[in-house]
C-alpha positions in Angstrom: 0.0 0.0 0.0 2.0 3.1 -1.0 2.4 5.4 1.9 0.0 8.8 2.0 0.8 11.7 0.1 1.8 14.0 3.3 3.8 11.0 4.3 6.0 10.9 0.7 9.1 12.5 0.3 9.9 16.0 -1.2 12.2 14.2 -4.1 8.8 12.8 -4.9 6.7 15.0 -5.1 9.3 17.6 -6.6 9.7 14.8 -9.1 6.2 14.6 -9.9 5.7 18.2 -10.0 8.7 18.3 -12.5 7.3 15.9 -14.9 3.8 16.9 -14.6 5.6 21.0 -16.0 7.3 18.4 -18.6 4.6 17.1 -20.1 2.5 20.5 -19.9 4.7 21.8 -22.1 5.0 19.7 -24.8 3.3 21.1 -28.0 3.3 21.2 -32.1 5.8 23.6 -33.1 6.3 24.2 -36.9 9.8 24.9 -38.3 10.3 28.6 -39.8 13.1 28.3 -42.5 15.9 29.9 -43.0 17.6 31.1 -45.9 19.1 28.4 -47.6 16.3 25.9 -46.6 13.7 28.5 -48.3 15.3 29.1 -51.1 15.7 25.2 -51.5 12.5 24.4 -51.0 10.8 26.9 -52.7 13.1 26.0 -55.9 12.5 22.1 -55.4 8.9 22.6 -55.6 9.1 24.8 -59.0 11.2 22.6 -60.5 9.0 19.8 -59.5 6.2 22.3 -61.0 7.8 22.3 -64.4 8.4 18.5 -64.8 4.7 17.7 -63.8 3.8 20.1 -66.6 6.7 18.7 -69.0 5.1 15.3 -68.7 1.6 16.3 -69.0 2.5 17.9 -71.4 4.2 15.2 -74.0 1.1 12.4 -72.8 -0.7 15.5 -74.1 1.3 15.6 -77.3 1.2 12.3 -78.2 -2.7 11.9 -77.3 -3.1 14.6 -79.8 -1.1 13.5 -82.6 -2.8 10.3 -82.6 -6.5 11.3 -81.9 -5.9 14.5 -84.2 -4.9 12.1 -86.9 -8.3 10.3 -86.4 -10.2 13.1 -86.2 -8.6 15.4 -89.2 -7.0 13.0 -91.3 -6.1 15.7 -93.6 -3.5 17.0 -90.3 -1.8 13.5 -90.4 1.5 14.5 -91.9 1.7 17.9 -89.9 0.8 16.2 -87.2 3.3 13.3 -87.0 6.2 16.3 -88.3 4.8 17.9 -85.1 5.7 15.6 -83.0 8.7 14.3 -84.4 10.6 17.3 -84.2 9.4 18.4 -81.0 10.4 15.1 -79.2 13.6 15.6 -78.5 13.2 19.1 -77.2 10.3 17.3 -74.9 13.3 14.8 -74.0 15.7 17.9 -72.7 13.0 19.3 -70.7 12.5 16.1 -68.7 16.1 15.7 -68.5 17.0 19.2 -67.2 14.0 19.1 -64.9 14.8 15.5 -63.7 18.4 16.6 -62.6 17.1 19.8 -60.7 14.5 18.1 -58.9 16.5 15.3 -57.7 19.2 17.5 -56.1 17.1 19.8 -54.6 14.6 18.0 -52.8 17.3 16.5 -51.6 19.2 19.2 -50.2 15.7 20.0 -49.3 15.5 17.0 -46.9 18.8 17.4 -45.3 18.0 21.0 -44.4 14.9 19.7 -42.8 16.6 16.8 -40.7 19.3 19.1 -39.8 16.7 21.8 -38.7 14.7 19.3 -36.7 18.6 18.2 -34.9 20.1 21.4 -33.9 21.3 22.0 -30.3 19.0 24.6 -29.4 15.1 22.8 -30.3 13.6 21.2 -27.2 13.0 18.3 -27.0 9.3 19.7 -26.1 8.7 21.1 -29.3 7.5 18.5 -31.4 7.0 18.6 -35.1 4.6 18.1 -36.7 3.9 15.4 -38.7 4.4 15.9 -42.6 7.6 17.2 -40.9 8.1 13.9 -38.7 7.0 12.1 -42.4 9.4 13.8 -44.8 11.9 13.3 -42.8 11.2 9.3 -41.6 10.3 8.2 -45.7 13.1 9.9 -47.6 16.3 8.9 -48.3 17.8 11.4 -50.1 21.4 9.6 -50.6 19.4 6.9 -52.3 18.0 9.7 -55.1 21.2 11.1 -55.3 22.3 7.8 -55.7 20.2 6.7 -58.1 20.8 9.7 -60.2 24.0 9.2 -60.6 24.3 5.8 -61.6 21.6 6.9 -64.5 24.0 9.2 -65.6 26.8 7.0 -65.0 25.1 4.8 -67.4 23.5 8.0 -70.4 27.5 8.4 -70.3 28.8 5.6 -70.9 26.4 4.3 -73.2 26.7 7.8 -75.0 30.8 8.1 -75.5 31.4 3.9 -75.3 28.4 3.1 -77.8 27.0 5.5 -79.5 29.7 7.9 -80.7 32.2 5.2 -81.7 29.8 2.8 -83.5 27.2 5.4 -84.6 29.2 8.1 -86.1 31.7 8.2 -88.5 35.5 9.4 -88.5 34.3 12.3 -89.9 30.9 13.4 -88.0 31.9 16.5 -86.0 29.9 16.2 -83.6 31.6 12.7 -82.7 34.4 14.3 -80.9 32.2 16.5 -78.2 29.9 13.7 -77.6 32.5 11.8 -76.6 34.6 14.6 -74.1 31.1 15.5 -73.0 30.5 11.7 -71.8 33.5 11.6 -70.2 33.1 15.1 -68.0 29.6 13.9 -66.9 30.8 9.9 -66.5 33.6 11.7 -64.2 31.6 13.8 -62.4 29.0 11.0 -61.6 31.9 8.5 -60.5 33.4 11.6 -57.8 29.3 12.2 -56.9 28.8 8.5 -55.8 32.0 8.3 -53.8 30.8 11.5 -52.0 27.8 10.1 -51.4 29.2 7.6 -49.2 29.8 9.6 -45.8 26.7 11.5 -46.5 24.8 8.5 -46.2 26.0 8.0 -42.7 25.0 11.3 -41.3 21.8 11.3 -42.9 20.8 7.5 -41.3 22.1 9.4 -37.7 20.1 12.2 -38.6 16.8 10.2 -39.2 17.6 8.0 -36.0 17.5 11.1 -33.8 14.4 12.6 -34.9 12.8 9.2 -34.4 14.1 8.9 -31.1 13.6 11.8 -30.3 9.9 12.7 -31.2 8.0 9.1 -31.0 4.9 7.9 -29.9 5.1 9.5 -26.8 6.4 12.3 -27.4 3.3 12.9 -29.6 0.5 11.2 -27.4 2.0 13.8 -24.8 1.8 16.9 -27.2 -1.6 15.3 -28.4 -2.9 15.8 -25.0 -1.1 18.8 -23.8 -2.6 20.4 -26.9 -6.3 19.2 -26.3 -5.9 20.8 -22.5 -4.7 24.0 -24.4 -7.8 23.9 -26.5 -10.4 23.1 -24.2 -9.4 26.7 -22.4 -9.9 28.5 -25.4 -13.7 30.3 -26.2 -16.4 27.8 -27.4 -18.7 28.1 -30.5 -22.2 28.4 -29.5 -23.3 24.6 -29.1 -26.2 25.4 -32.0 -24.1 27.5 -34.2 -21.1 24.5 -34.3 -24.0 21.5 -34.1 -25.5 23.4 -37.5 -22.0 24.1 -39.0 -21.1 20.2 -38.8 -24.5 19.2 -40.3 -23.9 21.5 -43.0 -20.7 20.3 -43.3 -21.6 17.0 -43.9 -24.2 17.0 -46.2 -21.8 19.5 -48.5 -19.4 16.3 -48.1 -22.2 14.2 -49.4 -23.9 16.6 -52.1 -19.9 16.8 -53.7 -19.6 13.2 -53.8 -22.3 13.3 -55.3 -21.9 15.6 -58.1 -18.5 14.2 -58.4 -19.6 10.9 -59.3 -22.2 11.8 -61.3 -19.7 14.0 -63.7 -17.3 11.7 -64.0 -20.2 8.9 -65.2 -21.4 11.5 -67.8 -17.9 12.5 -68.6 -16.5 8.7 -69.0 -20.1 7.8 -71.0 -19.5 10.9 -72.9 -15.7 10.2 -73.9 -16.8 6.4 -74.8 -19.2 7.3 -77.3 -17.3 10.0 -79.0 -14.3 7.2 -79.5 -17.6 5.2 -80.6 -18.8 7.0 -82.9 -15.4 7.9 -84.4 -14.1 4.7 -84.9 -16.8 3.5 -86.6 -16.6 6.3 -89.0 -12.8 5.8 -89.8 -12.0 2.1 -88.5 -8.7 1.8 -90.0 -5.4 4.7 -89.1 -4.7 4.7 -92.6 -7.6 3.3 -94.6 -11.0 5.4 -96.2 -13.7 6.4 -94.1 -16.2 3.6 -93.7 -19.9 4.1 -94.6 -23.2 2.6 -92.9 -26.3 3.9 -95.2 -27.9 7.0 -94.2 -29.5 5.0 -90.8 -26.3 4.2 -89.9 -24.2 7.5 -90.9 -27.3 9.4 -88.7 -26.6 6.7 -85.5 -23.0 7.7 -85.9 -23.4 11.5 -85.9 -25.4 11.2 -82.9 -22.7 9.1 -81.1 -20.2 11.8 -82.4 -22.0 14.2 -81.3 -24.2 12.9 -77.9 -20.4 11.9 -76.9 -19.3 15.6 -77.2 -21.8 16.9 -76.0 -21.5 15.1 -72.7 -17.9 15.3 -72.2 -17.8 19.3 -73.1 -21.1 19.5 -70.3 -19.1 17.6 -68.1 -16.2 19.3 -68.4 -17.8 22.6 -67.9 -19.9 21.3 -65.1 -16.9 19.9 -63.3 -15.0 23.1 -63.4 -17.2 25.5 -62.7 -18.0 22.9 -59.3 -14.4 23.2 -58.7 -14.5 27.1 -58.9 -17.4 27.9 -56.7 -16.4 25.9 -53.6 -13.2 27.4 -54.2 -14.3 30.7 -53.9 -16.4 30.3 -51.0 -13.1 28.4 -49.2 -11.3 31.5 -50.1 -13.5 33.9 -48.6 -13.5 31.2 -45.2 -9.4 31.6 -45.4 -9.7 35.2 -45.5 -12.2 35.5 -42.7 -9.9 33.2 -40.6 -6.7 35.2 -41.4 -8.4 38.3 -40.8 -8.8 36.4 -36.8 -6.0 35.6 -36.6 -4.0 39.3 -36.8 -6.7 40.4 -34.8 -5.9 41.0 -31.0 -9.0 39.0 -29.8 -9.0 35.6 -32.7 -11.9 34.1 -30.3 -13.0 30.8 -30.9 -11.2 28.3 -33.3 -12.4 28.1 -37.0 -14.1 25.2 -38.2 -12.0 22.0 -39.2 -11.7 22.5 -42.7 -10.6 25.9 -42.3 -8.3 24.7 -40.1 -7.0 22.5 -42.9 -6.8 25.0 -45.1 -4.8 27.4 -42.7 -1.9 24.8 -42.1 -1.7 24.1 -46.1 2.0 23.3 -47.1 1.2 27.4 -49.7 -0.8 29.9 -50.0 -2.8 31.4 -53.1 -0.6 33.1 -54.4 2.3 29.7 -54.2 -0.9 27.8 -55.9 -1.2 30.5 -58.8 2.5 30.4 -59.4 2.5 26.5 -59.2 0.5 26.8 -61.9 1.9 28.8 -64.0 5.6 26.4 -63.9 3.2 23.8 -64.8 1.6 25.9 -67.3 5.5 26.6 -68.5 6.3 23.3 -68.7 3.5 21.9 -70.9 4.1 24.5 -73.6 7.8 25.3 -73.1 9.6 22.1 -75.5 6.7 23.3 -78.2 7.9 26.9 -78.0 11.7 25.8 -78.3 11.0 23.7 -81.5 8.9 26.7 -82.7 12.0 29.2 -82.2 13.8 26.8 -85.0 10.4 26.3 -86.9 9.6 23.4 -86.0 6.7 21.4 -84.2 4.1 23.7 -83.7 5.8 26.0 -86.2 4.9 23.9 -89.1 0.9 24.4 -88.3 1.1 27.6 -86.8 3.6 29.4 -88.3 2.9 32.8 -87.8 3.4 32.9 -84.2 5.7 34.9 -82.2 7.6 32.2 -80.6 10.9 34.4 -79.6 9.0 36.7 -77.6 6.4 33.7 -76.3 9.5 31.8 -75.2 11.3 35.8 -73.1 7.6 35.6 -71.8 7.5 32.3 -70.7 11.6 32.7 -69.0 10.4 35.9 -67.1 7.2 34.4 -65.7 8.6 31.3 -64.7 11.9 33.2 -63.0 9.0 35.2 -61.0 7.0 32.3 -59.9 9.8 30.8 -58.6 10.8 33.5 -56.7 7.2 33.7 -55.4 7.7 30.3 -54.1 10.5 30.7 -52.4 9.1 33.7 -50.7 6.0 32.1 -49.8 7.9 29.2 -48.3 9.1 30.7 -44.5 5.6 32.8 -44.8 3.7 30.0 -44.7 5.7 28.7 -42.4 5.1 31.5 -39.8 1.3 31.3 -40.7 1.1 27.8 -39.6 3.1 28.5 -36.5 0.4 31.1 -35.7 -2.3 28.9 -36.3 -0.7 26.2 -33.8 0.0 29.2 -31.3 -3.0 30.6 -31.0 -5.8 27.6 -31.5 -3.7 24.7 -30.4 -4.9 22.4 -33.4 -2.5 19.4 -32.2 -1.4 17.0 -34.9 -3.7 18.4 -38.0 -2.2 18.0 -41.2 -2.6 20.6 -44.2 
């Protein structure tokens, strides 16, 4: 029978009182960037931008050479011109995009782990958890790894293969290919035996922030942060019962809507290919013909197809928009809060959400545009020599598309790196001042 509390000894209770401060203090703590982890990040994430779009962007290319061959068989030559001269400019894009994202997420990771390890964090402060996430599934020696053997291996393959067996004695371009092969070959041998203390650090790195911050570490936060909360102001028990019933039947109408515009939209895109392959069965062979029944069920297919898929389309973005807009005017109502002196009660949930997001509008708008820069950027660099595009739309501008295109994309990215230690300090305000606990953006 342990002895009564008066009757227990002042180590004891100064124990207990010691832990009890301890695990009081224990909280979600988001890490503000510096310098060189912003400008990483924010640069990781555009050039991650522009190789999403740079992909899109050739399965959008080749979708369109082969269904605009169906369609306008008349366009088959320029079509297939189109795209073979624009493929290897598609090719560079992916290539110079694949060798800055690799790197720089990478350094971005590091940064992060070496953040989350520095002397002066307590041990209190625990991060979050896309933090605790990044850091636990990465391995950013393996990418830079893996990068360098493919190199290892274009080089090789490039100056052992191709330029001695390929070219002639003669070809000029035989020389360069193969000095070039061996400066990158070199470079990617020195890169993987640098690689090899790096990988040592980094496993320490990732051990301590696992030892560090685990389960109960967060189960303490967890419930340090609820106490936190349950001291804050209250929503009127009607207003927050009517804002969750609201909520969920929003939830429910937009699954709704969803599902029912992507079953018009897939109906729609089926009879469309339907109707068109009925019409011209064979890539290279005449149109086929039905009768006048059958050449009026195929227009209707053509055209009941298009007719759904356009709707759909149009339907499903102008769904995306509105919400959109009314979540914008909630994350402005809730920022507005949150510089005030007296924020009050906590937002609802989503809003919540949408206050710890990883950017803000303005990162999302210049996300877009890198992607945007990306899709059209390998077609603007074939139309410079007149190629591609060139050949169907020859009249265009391309020089001054492509200075447009290098100045917005220069400014986005700066935007993003900008936006990166802003949002960073948003979502520490959020934690500070309405104790969400472990919510994710």
């Amino acid at each position: 029978m342990p002895p009564p509390r008066a009757d227990r000894p002042p180590r004891d209770r100064d124990g207990r009182a010691r832990h009890r401060r301890e695990r009081d203090a224990y909280c979600f703590v988001e890490l503000v960037p510096g310098t060189r982890l912003a400008v990483c990040d924010g640069l990781a994430t555009a050039s991650g931008a522009l190789l999403a779009g740079a992909v899109v962007g050739f399965l959008l290319l080749l979708g369109a050479a082969l269904v605009g061959a169906e369609v306008l068989p008349s366009w088959e030559h320029e079509a297939d011109e189109a795209v073979r001269t624009t493929i290897g400019w598609w090719v560079l894009t992916l290539l110079v995009a694949a060798l800055a994202v690799v790197p720089l997420r990478a350094a971005t990771t590091l940064a992060v782990a070496s953040a989350l390890t520095a002397a002066d964090r307590p041990r209190t402060d625990v991060p979050p958890l896309p933090l605790r996430r990044r850091v636990a599934g990465s391995n950013p020696p393996a990418a830079l790894a893996g990068l360098a053997w493919t190199v290892l291996a274009v080089a090789v393959v490039a100056g052992g293969v191709v330029a001695p067996l390929a070219m002639g004695p003669d070809d000029a371009e035989r020389a360069p290919t193969v000095v070039v092969s061996a400066v990158v070959g070199a470079a990617a041998v020195v890169g993987l035996v640098a690689l090899r203390p790096l990988r040592a650090r980094w496993t320490a790195a990732r051990d301590a922030v696992r030892s560090t911050w685990g389960p109960n570490e967060v189960r303490a936060a967890e419930a340090a942060e609820r106490r936190r909360r349950a001291g804050l102001p209250r929503t009127a028990p009607v207003a927050e019962a009517r804002r969750e019933v609201r909520s969920g039947s929003s939830v429910r109408r937009r699954d709704r809507v969803t599902t029912a515009l992507g079953v018009a939209g897939g109906v729609g895109f089926v009879l469309f290919l339907v109707g068109v392959t009925m019409r011209h069965p064979r890539r290279r062979g005449p149109d086929a013909h039905y009768g006048p029944v059958g050449e009026t069920a195929i227009d209707v297919l053509v055209g009941t197809g298009g007719a759904l898929l356009g709707a759909a389309l149009l339907a499903g973005a102008l769904w995306f928009v509105l919400p959109n807009r009314r979540r914008a005017r909630q994350r402005r109502e809730a920022l507005a809060r949150l510089r005030s002196p007296d924020p009050g009660p906590p937002p609802a949930d989503d809003v919540v959400q949408e206050l710890l997001s990883p950017w803000s509008g303005g990162a999302a708008v210049a996300i877009g545009v890198l992607a945007v820069t990306g899709l059209v950027a390998p077609s603007v660099l074939a139309g410079v020599r007149g190629d591609g595009v060139a050949l169907v739309a020859p009249g265009v501008p391309y020089g001054p598309v492509g200075v447009v295109l290098l100045v917005a994309a220069v400014a986005a990215a700066a935007v993003l790196v900008d936006d990166v230690g802003r949002s960073a300090r948003r979502r520490a305000r959020v934690r500070a001042q309405w104790h969400v606990g472990d919510a994710t953006g």
